[in-house]
ROSE-4610 file (N, C-alpha, C; in Angstrom, 1 decimal, always signed):
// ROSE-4610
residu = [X/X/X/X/X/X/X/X/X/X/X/X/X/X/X/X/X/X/X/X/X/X/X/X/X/X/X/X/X/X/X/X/X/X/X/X/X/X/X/X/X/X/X/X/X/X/X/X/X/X/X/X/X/X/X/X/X/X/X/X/X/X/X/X/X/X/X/X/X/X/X/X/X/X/X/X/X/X/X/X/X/X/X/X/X/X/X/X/X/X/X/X/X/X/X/X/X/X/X/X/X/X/X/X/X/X/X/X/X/X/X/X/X/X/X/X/X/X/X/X/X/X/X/X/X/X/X/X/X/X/X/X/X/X/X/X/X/X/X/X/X/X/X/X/X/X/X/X/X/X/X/X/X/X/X/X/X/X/X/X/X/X/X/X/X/X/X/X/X/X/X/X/X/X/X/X/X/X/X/X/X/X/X/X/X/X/X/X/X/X/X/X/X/X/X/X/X/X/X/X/X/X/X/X/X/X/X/X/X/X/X/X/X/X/X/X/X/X/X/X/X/X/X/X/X/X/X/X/X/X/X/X/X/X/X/X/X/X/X/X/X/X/X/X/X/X/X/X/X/X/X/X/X/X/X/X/X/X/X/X/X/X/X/X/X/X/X/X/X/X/X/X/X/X/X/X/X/X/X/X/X/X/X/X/X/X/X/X/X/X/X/X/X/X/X/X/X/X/X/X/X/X/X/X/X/X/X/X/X/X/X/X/X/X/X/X/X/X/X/X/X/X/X/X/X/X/X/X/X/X/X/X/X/X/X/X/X/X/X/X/X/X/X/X/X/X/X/X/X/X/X/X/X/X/X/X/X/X/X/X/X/X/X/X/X/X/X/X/X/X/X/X/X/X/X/X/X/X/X/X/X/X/X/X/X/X/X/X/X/X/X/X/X/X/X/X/X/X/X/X/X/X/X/X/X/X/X/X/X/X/X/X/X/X/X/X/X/X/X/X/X/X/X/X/X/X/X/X/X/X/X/X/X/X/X/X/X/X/X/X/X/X/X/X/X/X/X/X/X/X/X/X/X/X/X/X/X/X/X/X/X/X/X/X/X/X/X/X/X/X/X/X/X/X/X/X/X/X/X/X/X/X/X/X/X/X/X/X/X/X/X/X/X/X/X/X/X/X/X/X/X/X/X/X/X/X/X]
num = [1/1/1/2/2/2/3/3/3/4/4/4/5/5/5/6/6/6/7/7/7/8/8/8/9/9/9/10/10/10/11/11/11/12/12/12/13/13/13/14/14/14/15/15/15/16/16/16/17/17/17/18/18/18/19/19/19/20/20/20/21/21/21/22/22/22/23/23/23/24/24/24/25/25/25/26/26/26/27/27/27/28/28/28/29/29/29/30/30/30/31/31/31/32/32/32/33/33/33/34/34/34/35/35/35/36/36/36/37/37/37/38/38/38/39/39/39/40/40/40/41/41/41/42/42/42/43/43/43/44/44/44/45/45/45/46/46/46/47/47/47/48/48/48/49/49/49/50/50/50/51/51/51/52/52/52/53/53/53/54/54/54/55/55/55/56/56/56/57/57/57/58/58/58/59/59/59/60/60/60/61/61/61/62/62/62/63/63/63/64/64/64/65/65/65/66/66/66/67/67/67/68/68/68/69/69/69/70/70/70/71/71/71/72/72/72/73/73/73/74/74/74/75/75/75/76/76/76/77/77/77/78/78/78/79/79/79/80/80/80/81/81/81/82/82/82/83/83/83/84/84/84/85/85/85/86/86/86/87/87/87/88/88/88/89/89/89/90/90/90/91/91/91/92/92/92/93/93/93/94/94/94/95/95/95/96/96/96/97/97/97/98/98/98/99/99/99/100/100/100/101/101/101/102/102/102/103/103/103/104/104/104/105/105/105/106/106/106/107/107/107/108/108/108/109/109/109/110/110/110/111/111/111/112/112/112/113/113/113/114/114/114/115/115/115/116/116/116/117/117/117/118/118/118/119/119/119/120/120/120/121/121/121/122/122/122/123/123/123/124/124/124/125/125/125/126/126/126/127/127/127/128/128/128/129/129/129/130/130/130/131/131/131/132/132/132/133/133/133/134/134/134/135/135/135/136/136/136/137/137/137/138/138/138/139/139/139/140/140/140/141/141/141/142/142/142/143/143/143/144/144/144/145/145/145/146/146/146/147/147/147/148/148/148/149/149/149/150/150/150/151/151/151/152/152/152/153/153/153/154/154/154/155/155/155/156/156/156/157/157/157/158/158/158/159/159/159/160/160/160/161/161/161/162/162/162/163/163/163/164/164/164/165/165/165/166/166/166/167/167/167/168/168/168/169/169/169]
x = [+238.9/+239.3/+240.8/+241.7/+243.0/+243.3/+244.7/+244.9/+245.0/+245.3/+245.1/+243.3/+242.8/+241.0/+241.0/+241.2/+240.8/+241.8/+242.9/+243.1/+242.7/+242.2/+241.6/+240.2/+239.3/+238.3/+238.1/+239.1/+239.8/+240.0/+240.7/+240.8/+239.9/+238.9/+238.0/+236.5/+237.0/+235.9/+236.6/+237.6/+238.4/+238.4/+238.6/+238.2/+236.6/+235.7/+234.1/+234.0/+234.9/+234.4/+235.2/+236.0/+236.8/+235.6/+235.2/+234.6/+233.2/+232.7/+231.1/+231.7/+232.3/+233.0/+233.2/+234.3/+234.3/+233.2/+232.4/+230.8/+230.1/+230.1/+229.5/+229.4/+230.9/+231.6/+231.4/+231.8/+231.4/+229.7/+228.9/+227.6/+226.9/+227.8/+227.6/+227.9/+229.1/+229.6/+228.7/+228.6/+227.6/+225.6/+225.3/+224.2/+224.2/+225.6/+225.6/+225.8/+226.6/+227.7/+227.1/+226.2/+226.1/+224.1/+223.8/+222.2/+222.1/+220.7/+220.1/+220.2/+220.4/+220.6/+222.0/+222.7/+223.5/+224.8/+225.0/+226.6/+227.8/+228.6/+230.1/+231.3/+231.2/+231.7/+233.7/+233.9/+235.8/+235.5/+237.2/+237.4/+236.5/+236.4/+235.3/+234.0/+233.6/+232.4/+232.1/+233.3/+232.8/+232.7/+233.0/+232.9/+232.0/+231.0/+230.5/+230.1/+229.6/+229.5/+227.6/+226.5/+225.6/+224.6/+223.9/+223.4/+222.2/+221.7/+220.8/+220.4/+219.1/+218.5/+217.5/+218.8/+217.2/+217.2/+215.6/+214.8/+214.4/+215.2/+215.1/+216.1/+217.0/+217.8/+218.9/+219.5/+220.6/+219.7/+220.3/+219.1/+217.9/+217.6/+216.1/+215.3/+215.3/+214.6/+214.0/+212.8/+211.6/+211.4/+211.8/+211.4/+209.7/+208.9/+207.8/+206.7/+207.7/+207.0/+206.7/+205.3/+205.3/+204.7/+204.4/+204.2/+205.3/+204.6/+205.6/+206.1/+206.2/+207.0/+208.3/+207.9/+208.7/+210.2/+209.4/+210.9/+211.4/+210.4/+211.1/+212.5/+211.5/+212.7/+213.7/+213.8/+214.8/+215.4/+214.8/+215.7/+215.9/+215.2/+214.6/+216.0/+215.1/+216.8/+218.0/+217.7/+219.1/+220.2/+219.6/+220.1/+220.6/+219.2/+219.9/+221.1/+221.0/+222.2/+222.9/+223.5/+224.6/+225.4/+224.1/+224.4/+225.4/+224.3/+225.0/+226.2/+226.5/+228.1/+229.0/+228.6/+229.2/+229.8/+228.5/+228.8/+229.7/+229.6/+230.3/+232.1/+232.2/+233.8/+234.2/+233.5/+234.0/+233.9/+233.4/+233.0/+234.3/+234.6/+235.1/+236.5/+237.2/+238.6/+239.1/+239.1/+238.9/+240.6/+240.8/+241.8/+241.8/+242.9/+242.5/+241.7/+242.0/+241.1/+239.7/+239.1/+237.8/+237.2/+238.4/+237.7/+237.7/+238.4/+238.4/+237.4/+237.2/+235.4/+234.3/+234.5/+233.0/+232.8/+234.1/+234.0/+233.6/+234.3/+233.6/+232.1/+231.8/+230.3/+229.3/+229.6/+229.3/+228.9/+230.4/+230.3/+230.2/+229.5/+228.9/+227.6/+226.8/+225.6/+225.0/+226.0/+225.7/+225.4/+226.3/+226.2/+225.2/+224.6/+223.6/+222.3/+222.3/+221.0/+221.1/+222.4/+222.3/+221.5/+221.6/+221.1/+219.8/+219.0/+217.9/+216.8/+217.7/+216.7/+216.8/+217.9/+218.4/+217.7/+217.5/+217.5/+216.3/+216.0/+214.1/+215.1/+216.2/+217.0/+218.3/+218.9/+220.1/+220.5/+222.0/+222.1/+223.7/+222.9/+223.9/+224.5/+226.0/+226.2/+227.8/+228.0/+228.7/+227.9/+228.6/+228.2/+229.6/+229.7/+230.9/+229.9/+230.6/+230.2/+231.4/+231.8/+232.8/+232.1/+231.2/+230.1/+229.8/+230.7/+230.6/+230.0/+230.8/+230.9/+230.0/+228.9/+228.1/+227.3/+227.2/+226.7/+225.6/+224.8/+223.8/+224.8/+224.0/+224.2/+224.8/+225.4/+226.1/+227.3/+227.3/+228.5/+229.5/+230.0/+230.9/+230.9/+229.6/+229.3/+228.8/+228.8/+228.1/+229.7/+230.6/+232.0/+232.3/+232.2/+232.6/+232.1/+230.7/+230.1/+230.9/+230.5/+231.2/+232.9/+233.6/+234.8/+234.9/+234.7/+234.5/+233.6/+232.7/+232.4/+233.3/+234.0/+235.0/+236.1/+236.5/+237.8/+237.4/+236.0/+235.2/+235.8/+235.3/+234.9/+236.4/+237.5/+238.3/+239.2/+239.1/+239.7/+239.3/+238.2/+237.5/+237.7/+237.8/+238.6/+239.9/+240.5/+241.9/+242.1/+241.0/+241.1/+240.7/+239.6/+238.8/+240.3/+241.0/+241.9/+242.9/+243.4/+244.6/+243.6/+243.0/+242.2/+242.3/+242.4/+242.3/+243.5/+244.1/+245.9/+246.3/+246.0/+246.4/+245.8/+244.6/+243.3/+244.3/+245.0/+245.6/+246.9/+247.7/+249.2/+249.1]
y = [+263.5/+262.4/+262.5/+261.4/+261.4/+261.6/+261.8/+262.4/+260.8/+260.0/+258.8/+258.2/+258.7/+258.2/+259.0/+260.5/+261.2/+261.2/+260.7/+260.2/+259.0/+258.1/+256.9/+257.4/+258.1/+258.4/+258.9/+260.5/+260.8/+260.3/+258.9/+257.8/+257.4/+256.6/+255.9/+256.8/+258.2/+259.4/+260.1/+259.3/+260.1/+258.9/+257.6/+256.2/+256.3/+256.8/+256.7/+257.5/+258.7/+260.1/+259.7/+258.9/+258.6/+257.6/+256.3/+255.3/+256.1/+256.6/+257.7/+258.6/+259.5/+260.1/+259.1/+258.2/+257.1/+257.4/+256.4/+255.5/+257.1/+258.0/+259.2/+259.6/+260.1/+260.8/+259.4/+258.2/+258.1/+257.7/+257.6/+257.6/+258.9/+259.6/+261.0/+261.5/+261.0/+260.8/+260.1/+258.9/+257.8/+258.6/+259.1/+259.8/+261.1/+262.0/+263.0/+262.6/+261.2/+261.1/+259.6/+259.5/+257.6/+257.7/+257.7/+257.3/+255.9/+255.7/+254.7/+253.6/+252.2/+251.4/+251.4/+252.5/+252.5/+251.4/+250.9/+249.7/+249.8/+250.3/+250.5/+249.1/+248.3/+247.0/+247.1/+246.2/+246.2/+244.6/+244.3/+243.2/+241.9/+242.2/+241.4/+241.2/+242.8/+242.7/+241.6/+241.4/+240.7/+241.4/+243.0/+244.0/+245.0/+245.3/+246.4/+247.1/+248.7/+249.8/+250.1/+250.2/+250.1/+251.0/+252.1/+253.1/+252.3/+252.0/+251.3/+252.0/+252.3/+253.1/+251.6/+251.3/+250.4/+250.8/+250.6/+251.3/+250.2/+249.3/+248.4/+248.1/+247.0/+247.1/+245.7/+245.1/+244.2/+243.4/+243.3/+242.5/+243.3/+244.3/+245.1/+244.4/+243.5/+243.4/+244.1/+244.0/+245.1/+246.4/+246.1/+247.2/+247.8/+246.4/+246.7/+247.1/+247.5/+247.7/+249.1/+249.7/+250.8/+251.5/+252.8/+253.4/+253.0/+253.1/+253.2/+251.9/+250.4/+249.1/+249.5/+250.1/+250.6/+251.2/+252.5/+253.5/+252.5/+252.0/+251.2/+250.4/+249.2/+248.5/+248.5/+249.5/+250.1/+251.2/+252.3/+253.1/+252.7/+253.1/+253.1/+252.3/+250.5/+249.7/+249.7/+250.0/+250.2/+251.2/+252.2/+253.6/+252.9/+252.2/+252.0/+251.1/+249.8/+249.1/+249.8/+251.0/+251.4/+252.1/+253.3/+254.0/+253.0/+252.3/+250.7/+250.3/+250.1/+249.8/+250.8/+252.1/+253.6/+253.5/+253.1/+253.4/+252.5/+251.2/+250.1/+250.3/+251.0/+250.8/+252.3/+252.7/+254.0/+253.8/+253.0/+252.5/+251.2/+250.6/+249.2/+249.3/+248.9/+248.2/+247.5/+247.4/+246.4/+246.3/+244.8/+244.2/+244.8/+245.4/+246.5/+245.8/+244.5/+244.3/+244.0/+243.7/+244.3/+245.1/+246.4/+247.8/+248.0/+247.5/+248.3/+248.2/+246.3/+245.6/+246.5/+246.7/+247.5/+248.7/+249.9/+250.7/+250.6/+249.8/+249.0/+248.9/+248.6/+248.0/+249.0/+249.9/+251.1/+252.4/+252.6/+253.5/+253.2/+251.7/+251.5/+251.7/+250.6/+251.2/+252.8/+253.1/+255.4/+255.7/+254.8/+255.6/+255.3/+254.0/+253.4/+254.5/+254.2/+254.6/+256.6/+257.1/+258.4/+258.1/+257.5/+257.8/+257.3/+256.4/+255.8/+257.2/+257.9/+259.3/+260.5/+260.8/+261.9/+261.9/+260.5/+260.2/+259.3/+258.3/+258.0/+256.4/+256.2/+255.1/+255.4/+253.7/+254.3/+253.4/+253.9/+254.3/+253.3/+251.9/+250.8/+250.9/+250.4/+250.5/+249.7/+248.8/+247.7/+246.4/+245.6/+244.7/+243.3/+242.9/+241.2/+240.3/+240.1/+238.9/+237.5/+236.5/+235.4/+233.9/+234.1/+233.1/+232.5/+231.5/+230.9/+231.7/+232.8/+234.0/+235.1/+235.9/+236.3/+237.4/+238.8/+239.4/+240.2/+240.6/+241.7/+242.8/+244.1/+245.3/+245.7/+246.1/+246.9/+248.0/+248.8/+250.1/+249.9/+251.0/+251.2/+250.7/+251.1/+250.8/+249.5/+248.8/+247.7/+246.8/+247.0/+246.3/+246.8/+247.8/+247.8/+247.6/+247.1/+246.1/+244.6/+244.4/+242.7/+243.0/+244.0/+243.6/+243.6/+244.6/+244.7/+243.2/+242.5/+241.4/+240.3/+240.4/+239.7/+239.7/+240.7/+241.0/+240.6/+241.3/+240.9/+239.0/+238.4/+236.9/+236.1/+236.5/+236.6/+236.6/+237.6/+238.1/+236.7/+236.4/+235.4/+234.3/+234.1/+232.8/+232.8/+233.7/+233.8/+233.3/+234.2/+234.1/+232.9/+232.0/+231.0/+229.6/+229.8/+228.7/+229.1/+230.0/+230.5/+230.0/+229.9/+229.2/+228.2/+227.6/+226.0/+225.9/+226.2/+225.7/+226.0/+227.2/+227.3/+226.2/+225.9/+224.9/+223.7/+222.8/+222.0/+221.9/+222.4/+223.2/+222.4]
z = [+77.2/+76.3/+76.1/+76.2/+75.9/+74.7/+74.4/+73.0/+72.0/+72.6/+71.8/+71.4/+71.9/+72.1/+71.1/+70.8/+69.8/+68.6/+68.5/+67.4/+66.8/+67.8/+67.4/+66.5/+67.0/+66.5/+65.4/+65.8/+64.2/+62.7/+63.3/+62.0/+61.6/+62.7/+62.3/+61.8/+61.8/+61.3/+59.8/+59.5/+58.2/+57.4/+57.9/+56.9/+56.5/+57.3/+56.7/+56.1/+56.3/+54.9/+53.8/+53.8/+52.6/+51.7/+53.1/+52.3/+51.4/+52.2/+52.0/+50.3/+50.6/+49.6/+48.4/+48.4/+46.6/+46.8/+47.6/+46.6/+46.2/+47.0/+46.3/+45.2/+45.2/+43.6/+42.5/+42.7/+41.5/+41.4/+42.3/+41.5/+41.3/+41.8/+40.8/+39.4/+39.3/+38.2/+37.2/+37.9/+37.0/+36.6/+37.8/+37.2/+36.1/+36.4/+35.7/+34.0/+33.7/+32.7/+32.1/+32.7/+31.5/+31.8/+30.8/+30.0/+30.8/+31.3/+31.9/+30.7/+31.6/+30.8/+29.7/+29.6/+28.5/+29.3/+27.9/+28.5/+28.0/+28.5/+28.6/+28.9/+28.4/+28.3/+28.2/+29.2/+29.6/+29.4/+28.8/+28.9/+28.3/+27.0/+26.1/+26.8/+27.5/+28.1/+29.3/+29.9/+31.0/+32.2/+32.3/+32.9/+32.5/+33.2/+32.4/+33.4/+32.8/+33.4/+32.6/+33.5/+33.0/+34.5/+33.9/+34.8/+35.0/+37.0/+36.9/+38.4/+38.7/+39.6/+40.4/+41.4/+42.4/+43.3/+43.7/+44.5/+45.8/+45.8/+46.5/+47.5/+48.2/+48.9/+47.7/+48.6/+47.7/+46.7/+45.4/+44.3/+44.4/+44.2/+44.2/+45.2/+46.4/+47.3/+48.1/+48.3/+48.9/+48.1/+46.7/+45.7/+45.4/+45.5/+45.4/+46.9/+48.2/+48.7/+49.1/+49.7/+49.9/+51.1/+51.3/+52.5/+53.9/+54.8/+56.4/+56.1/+55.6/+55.8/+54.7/+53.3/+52.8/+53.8/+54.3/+55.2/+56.1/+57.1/+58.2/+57.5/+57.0/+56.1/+55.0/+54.6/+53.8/+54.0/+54.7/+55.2/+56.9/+57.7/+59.1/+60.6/+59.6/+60.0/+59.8/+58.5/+58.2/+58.5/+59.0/+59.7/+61.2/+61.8/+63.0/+62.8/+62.3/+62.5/+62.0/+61.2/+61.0/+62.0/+62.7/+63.7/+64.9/+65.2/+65.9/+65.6/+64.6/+64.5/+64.4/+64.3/+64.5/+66.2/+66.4/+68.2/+68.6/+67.9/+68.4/+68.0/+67.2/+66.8/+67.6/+68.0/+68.8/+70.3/+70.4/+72.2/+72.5/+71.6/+72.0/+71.1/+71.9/+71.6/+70.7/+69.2/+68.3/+67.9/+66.9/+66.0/+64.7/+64.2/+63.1/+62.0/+61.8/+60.8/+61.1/+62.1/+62.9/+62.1/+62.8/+63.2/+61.4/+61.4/+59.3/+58.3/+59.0/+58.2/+59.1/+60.0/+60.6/+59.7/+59.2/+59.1/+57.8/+57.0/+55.4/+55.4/+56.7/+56.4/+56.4/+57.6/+58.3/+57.1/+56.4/+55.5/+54.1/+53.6/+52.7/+53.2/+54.0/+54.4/+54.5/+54.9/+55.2/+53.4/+52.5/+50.9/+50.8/+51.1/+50.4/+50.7/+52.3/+52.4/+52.1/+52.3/+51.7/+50.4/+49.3/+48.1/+48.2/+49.4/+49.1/+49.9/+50.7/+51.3/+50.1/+49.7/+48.7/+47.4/+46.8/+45.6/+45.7/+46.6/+45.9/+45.8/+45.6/+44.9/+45.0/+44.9/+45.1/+43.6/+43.5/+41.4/+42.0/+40.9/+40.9/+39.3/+39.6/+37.5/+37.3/+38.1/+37.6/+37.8/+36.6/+36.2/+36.4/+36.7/+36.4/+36.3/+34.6/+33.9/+33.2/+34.4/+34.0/+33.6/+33.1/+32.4/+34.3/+34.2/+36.0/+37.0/+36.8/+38.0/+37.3/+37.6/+37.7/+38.6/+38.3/+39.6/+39.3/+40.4/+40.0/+40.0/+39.0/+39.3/+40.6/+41.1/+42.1/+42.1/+43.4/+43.4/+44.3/+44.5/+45.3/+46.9/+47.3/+48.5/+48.6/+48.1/+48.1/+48.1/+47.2/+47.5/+49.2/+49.3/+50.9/+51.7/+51.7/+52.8/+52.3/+51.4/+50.7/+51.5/+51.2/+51.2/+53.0/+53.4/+55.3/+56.0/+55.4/+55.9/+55.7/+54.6/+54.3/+55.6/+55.8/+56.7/+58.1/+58.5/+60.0/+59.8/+59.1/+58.8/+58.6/+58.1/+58.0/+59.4/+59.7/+61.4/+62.9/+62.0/+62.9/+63.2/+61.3/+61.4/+61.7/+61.9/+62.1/+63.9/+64.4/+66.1/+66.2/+65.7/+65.9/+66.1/+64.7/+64.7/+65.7/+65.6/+67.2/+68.4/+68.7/+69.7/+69.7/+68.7/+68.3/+68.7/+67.8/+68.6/+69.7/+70.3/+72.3/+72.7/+72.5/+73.5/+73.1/+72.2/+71.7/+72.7/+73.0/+73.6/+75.1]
């Protein structure tokens, strides 16, 4: 392997322990240090900090299911497509802001489902509340899939319209 391949790797293996690490520590934090249900309100409460254990995937979905459809679908897939996009940003040539959303998505997904094997659940505990604007419970990991799909989608439309203008020329 050239010395550039393994510093490429290197990065893209020190950006996932970074991303994995935050969402970690602080839902460690959050389990050790804040009572279920209890609310910690910023900003005339349109922020809040509120310890919430779901056992489901985004919005508590497929919370009520159980046995083998349970693992498949909540842990199972979700392992592979991450693995999948592990392999993918280490195999292929990417635009840093690509490579940066994959690794967003990649090592949100890894926290999530770390806490859904570790823990039974994974432990959500922000809240944004702008009357208009409105969210479920969510963590750390969950901004870094949101924010890395953001950038993927972003990157896209960026190449999409440069296309448009060469094809134009």
């Amino acid at each position: 392997m050239k010395s550039k391949e393994i510093l490429r790797t290197t990065v893209i293996l020190l950006l996932l322990a970074l991303n994995i690490g935050c969402d970690q520590v602080t839902k460690s934090i959050v389990r050790h240090h804040l009572n279920y249900y209890s609310h910690i309100g910023f900003f005339n409460d349109h922020i809040t900090l509120s310890k919430v254990e779901n056992s489901g995937a985004f919005l508590s979905l497929g919370d009520s299911l159980s046995g083998p459809m349970r693992t498949v679908l909540l842990n199972a897939l979700p392992l592979l497509a991450v693995l999948f996009g592990l392999y993918y940003i280490l195999t292929r040539e990417l635009n840093r802001y690509t490579l940066l959303g994959i690794i967003m998505v990649v090592g949100g997904g890894l926290g999530n489902i770390y806490d859904r094997i570790a823990h039974g659940s994974v432990t959500d505990f922000m809240y944004i509340n702008f009357v208009i604007f409105q969210t479920g419970v969510f963590n750390v990991a969950d901004i870094s899939i949101m924010a890395g799909v953001f950038l993927i989608l972003l990157q896209a439309w960026k190449e999409r319209k440069k296309d448009t203008v060469d094809a134009g020329q």
